[in-house]
C-alpha positions, 0 to 999 in steps of 0.5 A: 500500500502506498500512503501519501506524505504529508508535506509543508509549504515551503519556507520564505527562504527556500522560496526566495531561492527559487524565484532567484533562480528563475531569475537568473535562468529565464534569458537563458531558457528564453533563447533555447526556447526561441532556438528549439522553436524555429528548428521545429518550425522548419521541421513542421514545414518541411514535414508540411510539405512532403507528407503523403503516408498515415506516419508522416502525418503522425509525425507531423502532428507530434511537431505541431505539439512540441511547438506548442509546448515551445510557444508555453514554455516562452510565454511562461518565461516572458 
């Protein structure tokens, strides 16, 4: 049997921390972001325009999901 743990909020300290941290690592995450975005920008047009099989269609649909976690994910750190 799995029983939860109870846990606490997390202290001033501890969440000063982090938010010094994401701080600190939003420009970079910003421009791996951007990057990641455009190479699947590519890769959702050029899948665009050479899809013919059921896969290829599939594997399209996959890169239209991770552009969209991009495009969150720069939304969230912006």
């Amino acid at each position: 049997m799995n029983t939860a743990t109870p846990t606490a909020p997390l202290p001033p300290s501890a969440l000063e921390a982090k938010a010094r941290l994401e701080r600190r690592l939003a420009p970079e995450l910003m421009a791996a972001m951007v990057s990641r975005s455009a190479d699947v920008s590519a890769t959702c047009r050029r899948l665009s325009a050479t899809a013919v099989t059921s896969a290829d269609f599939d594997q399209l649909l996959c890169v239209q999901d991770e552009l969209a976690m991009c495009r969150c994910l720069i939304e969230a750190v912006s």
